[in-house]
C-alpha positions in Angstrom: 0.0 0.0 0.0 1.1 3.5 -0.1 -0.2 5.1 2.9 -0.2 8.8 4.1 0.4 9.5 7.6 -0.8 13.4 8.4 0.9 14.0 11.9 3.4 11.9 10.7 6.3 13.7 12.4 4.5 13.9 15.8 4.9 10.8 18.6 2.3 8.8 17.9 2.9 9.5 14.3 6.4 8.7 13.3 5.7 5.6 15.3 3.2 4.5 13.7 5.0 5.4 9.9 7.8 3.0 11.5 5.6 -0.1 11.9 3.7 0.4 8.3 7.4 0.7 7.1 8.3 -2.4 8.5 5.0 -3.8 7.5 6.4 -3.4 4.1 4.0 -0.2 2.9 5.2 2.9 1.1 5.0 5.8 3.6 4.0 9.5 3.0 4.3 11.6 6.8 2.9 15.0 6.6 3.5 17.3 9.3 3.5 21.3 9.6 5.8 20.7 12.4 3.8 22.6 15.1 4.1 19.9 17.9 6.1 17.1 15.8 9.6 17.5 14.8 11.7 16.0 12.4 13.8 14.2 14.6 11.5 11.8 15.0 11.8 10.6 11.5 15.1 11.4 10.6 16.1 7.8 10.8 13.7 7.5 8.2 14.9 10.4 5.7 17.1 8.3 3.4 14.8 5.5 2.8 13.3 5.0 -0.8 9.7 4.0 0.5 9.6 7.0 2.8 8.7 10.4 1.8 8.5 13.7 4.3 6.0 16.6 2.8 5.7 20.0 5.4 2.4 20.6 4.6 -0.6 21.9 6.9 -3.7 19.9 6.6 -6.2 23.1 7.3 -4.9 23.6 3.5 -5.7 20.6 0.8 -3.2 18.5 -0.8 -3.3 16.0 -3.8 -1.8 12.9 -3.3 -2.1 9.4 -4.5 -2.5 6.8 -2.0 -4.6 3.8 -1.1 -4.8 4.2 2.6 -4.9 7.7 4.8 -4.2 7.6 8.6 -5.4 11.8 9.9 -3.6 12.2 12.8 -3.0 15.8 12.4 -3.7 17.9 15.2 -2.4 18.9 19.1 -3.0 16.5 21.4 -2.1 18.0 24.6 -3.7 21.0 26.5 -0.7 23.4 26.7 -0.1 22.5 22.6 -4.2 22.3 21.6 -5.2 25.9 23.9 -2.2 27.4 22.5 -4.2 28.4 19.6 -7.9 27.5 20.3 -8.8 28.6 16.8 -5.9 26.8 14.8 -6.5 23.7 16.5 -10.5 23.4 15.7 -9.6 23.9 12.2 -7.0 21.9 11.6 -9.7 18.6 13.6 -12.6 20.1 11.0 -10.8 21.3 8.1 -8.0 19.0 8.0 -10.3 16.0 8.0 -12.8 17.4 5.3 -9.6 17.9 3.2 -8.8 14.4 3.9 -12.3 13.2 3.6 -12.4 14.6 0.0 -9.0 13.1 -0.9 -10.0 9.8 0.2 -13.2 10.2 -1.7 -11.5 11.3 -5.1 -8.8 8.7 -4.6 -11.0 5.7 -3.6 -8.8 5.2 -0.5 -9.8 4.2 3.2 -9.1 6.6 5.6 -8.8 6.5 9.7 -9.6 9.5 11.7 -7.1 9.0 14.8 -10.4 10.6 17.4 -10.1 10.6 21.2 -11.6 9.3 24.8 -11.8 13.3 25.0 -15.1 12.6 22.6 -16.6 11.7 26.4 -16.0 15.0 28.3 -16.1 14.2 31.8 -17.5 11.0 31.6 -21.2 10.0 33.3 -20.4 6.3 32.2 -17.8 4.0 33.8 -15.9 2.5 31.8 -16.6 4.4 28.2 -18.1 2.5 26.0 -18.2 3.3 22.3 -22.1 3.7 22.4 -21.9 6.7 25.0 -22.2 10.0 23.8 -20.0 12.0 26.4 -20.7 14.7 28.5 -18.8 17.5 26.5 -18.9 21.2 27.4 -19.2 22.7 24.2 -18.2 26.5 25.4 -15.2 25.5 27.9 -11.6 26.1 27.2 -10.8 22.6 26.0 -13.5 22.2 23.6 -11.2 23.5 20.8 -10.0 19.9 20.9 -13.3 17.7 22.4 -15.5 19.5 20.1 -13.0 19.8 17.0 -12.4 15.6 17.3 -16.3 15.3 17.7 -16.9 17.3 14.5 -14.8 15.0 13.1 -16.1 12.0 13.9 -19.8 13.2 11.9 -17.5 14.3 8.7 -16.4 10.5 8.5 -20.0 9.6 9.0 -21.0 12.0 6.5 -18.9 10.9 4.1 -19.3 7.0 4.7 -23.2 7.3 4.3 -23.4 10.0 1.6 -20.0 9.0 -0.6 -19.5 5.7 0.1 -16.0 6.5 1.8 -14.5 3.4 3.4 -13.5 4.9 6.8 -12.2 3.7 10.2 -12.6 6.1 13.5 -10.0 4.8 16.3 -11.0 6.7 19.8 -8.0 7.0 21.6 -7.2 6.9 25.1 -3.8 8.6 27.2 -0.9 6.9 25.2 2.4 7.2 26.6 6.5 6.5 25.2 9.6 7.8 23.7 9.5 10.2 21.4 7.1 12.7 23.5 8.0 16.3 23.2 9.4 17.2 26.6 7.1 20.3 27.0 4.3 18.1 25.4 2.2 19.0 28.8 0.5 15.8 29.2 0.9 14.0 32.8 3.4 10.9 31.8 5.5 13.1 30.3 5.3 15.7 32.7 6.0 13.6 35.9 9.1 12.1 33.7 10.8 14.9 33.2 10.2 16.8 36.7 11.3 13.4 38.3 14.8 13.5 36.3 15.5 17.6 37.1 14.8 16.3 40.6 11.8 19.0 41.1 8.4 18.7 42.6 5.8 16.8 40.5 2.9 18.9 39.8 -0.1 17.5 40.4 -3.7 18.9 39.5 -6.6 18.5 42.0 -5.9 16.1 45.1 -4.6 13.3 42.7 -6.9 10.7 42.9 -7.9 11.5 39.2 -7.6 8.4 37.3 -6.1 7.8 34.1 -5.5 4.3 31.6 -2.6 4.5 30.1 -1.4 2.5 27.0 2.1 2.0 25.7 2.6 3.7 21.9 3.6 0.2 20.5 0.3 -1.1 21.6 -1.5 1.7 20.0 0.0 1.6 16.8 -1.0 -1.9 16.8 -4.6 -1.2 17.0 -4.3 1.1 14.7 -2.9 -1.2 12.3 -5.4 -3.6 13.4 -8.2 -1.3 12.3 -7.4 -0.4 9.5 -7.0 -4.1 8.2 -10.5 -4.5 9.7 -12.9 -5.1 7.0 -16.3 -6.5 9.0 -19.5 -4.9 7.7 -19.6 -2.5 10.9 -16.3 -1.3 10.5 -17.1 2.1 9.9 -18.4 2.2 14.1 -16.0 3.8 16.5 -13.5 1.7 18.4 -11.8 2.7 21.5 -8.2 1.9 21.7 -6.6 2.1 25.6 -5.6 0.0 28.4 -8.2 -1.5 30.8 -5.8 -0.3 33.7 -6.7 2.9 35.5 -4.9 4.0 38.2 -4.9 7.5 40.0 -2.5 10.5 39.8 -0.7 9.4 42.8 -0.5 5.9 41.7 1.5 7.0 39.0 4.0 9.3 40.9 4.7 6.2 43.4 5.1 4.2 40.7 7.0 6.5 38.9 9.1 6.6 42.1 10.1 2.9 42.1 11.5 3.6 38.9 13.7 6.1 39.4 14.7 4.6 42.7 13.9 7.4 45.2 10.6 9.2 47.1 9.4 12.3 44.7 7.8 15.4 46.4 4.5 16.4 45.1 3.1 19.6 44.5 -1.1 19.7 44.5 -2.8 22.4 42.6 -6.2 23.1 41.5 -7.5 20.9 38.8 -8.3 22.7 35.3 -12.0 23.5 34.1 -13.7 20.3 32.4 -11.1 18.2 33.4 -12.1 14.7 33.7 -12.0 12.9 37.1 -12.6 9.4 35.8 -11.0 7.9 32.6 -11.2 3.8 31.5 -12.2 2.4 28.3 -14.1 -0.4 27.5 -12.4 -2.5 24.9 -14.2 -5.3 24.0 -15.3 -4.2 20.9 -11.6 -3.8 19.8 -11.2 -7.0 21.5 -13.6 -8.9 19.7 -12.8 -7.2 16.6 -9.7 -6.5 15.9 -8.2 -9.7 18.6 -6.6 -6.3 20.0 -5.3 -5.9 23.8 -2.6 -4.2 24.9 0.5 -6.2 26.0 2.7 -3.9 27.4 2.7 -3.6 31.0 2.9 -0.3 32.5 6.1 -0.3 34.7 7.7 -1.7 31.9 6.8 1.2 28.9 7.5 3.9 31.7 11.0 2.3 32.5 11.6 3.2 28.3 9.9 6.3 28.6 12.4 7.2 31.6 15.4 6.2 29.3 14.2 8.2 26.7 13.7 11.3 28.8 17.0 10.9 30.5 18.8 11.0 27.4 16.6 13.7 26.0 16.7 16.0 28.8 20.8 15.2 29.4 
């Protein structure tokens, strides 16, 4: 296949352009290098079957590929409320754009959505079939809203075109290649724990989180897209089962790097939500999809990676 990858220069991203790489496809990344970098892929530069194109997605392109994984757009609160405006328009304009490639080109597209489709959930775990409890005015809807809007584009085009799509709702996904001022909580505890500083910690820490290690992602997301049941086109959560609370994670975090870490507690951000689990057995019955990785082990690479990123 030769597969486009928008976000391809970003962590989950590259990542993911490495395993359709080694799965033998012919990769296009496309990145406007906002919150990915190219040192993510520069391993990847000098390869024949791997093509980099700095393009924004709020702005078309015309390409020529069979599959399209949109995975274009901020991910993290400091990067997504950065520029509110930017970032609702590159989730609704970036997948239209997409959308009408994917139509014109007869190829099957996956929109790379999130658990943030919830809000603050009512329902425990999430399951696909839950419509979330979004505020639509608050100062992360920018992102919630943007990846909803989304999510009724593919629709759109799947009932009105005929556009073979795949949405994959993802939960908190953790590893190397994270920006170190991405802003989200693995990545933040990481690299306060290496400068030796306080970990900063929103609300009183019993927040819960699941969080799934990149390779196990990328695997679903592979999975997915090599899905081709008749109900293909539903959502399907990808995440870990294991939630554990804010303070779980610095203790754990602790073990790793071998000494007590000092926590400081702040107030926990608007819309923030307390409770975060998926259910998977949709992916599980599916896609044959769980994640393998356990969580002491991805954060003992994610710790290597930070130490030699931050040295």
């Amino acid at each position: 296949m030769r597969v486009l990858v928008t976000g391809g220069a970003g962590f989950l991203g590259s990542h993911l352009c490495d395993r359709l790489l080694d799965d033998g496809h012919e990769v296009i990344a496309l990145d406007n290098l906002f919150t990915g970098a190219k040192r993510n892929i520069r391993h990847l530069l000098d390869r024949k079957d791997f093509e980099f194109l700095r393009h924004d997605v709020v702005n078309p392109v015309l390409l020529e590929v069979d599959w399209v994984f949109n995975l274009a757009c901020p991910a993290s609160p400091v990067h997504y409320q950065y520029n509110p405006v930017k970032t609702i328009k590159t989730s609704v304009l970036g997948t239209l754009h997409m959308l009408g490639l994917a139509k014109r080109v007869k190829a099957r597209i996956l929109q790379a959505s999130t658990s943030e489709v919830y809000g603050d959930p009512q329902e425990h775990p999430q399951s696909e079939t839950y419509w979330g409890h979004v505020n639509p005015i608050g100062p992360r809807s920018c992102y919630d809203e943007g990846k909803r809007v989304a999510e009724s584009l593919m629709m759109d085009y799947h009932r009105q075109n005929k556009v073979d799509i795949r949405i994959a709702r993802i939960f908190n996904t953790y590893g190397p290649r994270m920006a170190v001022g991405d802003g989200r909580v693995a990545s933040n505890f990481i690299v306060q724990g290496l400068k030796g500083e306080r970990l900063t910690v929103y609300g009183d820490g019993s927040q819960t989180r699941s969080f799934c290690y990149v390779s196990d992602l990328v695997d679903g997301l592979v999975r997915l897209m090599n899905y081709k049941g008749e109900d293909a086109a539903e959502p399907v959560n990808l995440g870990t089962t294991d939630e554990l609370s804010m303070n779980d994670l610095v203790a754990l975090l602790g073990r790793i790097l071998g000494r007590d870490l000092e926590v400081e507690y702040g107030p926990l951000p608007d819309n923030d939500p307390v409770r975060r689990r998926p259910n998977i057995s949709r992916a599980r019955e599916r896609l044959g999809w769980e994640p393998g990785v356990p969580l002491s082990e991805g954060l003992g690479k994610t710790v290597e990676y930070f130490r030699e990123a931050t040295s």
